[in-house]
Wavefront OBJ file of the C-alpha trace (Angstrom):
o trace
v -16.770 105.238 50.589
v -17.289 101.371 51.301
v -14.198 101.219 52.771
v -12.461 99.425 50.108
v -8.562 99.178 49.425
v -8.616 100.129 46.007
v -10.808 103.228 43.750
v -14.076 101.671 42.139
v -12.885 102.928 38.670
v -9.394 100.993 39.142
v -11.747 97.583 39.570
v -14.112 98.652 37.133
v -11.847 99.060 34.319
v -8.356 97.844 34.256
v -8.293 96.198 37.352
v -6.140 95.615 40.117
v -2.769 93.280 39.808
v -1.009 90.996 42.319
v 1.963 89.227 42.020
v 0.822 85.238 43.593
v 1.844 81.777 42.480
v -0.702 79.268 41.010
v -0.948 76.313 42.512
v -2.979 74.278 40.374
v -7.021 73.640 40.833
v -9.188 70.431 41.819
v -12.474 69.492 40.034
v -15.726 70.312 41.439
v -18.145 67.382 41.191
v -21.789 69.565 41.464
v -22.805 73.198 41.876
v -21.616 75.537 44.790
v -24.890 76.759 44.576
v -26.696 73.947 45.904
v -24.631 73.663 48.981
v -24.594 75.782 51.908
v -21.831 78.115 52.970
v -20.200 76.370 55.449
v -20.205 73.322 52.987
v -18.155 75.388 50.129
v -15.833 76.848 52.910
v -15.258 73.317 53.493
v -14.632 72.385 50.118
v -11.883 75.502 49.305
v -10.068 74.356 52.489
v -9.760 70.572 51.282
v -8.310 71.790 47.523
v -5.741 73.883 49.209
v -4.903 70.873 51.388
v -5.119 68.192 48.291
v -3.201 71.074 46.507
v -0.374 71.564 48.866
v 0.110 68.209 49.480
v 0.688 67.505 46.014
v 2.625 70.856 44.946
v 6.215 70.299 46.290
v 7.931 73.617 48.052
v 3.910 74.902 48.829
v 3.634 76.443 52.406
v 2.000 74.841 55.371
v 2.283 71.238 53.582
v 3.700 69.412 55.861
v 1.084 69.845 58.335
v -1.102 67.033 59.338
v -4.823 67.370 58.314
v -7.787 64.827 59.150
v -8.835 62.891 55.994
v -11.554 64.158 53.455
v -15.031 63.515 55.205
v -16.510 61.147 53.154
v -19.522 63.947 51.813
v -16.639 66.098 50.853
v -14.511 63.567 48.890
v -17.969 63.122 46.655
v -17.857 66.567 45.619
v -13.645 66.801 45.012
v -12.539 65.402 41.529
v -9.209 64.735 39.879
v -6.300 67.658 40.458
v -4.801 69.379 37.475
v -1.323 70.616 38.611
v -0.416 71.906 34.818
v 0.800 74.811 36.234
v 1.551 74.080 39.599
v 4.214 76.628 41.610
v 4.167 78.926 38.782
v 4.443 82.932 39.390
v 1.205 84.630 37.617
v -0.272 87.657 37.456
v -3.869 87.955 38.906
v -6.117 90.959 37.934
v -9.094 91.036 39.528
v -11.748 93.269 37.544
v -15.508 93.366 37.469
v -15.262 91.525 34.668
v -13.124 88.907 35.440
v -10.369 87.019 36.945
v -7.415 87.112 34.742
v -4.402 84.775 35.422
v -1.224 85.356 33.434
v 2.172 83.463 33.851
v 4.569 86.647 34.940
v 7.388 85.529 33.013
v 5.973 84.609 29.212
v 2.911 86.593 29.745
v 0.577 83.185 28.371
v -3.009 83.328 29.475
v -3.455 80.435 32.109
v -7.107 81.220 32.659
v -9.348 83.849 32.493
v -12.558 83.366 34.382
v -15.222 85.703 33.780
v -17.151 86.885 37.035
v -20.590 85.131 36.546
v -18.971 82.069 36.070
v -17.556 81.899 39.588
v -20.015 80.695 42.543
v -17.270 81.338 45.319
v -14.107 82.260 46.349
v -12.382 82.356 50.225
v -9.151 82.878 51.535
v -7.152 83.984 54.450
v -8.463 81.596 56.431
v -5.973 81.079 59.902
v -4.920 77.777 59.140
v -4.460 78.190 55.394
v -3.484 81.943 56.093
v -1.114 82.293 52.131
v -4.097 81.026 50.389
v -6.942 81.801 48.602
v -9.270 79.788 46.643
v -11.820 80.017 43.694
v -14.893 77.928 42.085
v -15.106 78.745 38.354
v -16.422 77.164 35.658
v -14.130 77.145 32.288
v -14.317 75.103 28.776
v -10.642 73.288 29.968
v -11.343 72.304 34.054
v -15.214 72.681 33.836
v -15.877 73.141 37.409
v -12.864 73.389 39.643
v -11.665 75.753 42.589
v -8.780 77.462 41.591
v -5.509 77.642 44.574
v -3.307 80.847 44.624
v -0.570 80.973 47.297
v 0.018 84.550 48.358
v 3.538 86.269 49.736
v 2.935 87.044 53.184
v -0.696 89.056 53.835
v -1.571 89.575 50.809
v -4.273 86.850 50.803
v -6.523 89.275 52.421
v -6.434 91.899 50.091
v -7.073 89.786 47.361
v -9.831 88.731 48.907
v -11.177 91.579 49.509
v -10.697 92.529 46.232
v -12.357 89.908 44.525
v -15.276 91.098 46.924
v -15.296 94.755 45.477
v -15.174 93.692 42.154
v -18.256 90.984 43.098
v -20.028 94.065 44.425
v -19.683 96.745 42.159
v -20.616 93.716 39.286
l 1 2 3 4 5 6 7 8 9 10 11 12 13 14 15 16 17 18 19 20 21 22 23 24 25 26 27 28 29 30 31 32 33 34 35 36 37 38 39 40 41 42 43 44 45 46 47 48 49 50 51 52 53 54 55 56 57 58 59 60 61 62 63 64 65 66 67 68 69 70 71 72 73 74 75 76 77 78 79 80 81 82 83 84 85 86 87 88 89 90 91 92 93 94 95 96 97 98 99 100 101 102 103 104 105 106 107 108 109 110 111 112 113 114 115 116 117 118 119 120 121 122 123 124 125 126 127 128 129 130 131 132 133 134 135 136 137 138 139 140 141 142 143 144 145 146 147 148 149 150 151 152 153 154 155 156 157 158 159 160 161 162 163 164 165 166 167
C-alpha cells in the first residue's frame, strides 16, 4: 500500500536478500545525530570515495574527487578493509542488517536497526553504492560501503527504508 518493492511480512520476518560486495567501512569520529543531513550525506559520500580509492578493482575509482574539507576529515577515522571486495549476502529486516560472506556463509557483521543513525545510496555520482553508519563492538562507529551490480543500489535503499519504517 506504501508503494514499497517488497510485502511488509517479507521485511518483517525473514527479510529480503541481495547479492552486493563489501567494500570495507571507515570510522566515524562523533554521532550522526548531532549533525545535520546534508552533513552525514557528506560524510557517506567521502567513505565511498576513501573506500574506492583504497579497494583495488572498485567502480568509479579512478575518478578525480576534491580533497576531504577539512570539517569532514575531523569526523572520518582510520579504514578497515578486512573484507574489502568480498561477495556477501545482505538481508535487510526490521531487525537488522545482516552481512554474510556468500561463499563460507561467516557472519561479517550484523547490525541491529537501532544501532544505525543513517544510511544513503544511489547517489548520481556514486550511483553502485550505498552506505551505512552503525555502531558495533569490533568498528564502534563506522559507515559501512556496499558496491551494488548495476541498479540495484536503489532498491536496497529503499529497502533499508521499509524496514526503518515498519521498525
Amino acid at each position: 500500500s506504501m508503494g514499497w518493492l517488497h510485502p511488509n511480512d517479507k521485511v518483517m520476518g525473514p527479510g529480503v536478500s541481495y547479492l552486493v560486495r563489501y567494500m570495507g567501512c571507515v570510522e566515524v569520529l562523533q554521532s550522526m545525530r548531532a549533525l545535520d543531513f546534508n552533513t552525514r550525506t557528506q560524510v557517506t559520500r567521502e567513505a565511498i570515495s576513501l573506500v574506492c580509492e583504497a579497494v583495488p578493482g572498485a567502480k568509479g575509482a579512478t575518478r578525480r574527487r576534491k580533497p576531504c574539507s577539512r570539517p569532514l576529515s575531523s569526523i572520518l577515522g582510520r579504514s578497515n578493509l578486512k573484507f574489502a571486495g568480498m561477495p556477501i549476502t545482505l538481508t535487510v529486516s526490521t531487525s537488522s542488517l545482516n552481512l554474510m560472506a556468500a561463499d563460507c556463509k561467516q557472519i561479517i557483521a550484523n547490525h541491529h536497526m537501532q544501532s544505525i543513525s543513517f544510511a544513503s545510496g544511489g547517489d548520481p555520482d556514486t550511483a553502485e553504492y550505498v552506505a551505512y553508519v552503525a555502531k558495533d563492538p569490533v568498528n564502534q562507529r563506522a559507515c559501512h560501503i556496499l558496491e551494488c551490480p548495476e541498479g540495484l543500489a536503489q532498491d536496497v535503499i529503499s529497502t533499508i527504508g521499509q524496514a526503518f519504517e515498519l521498525r
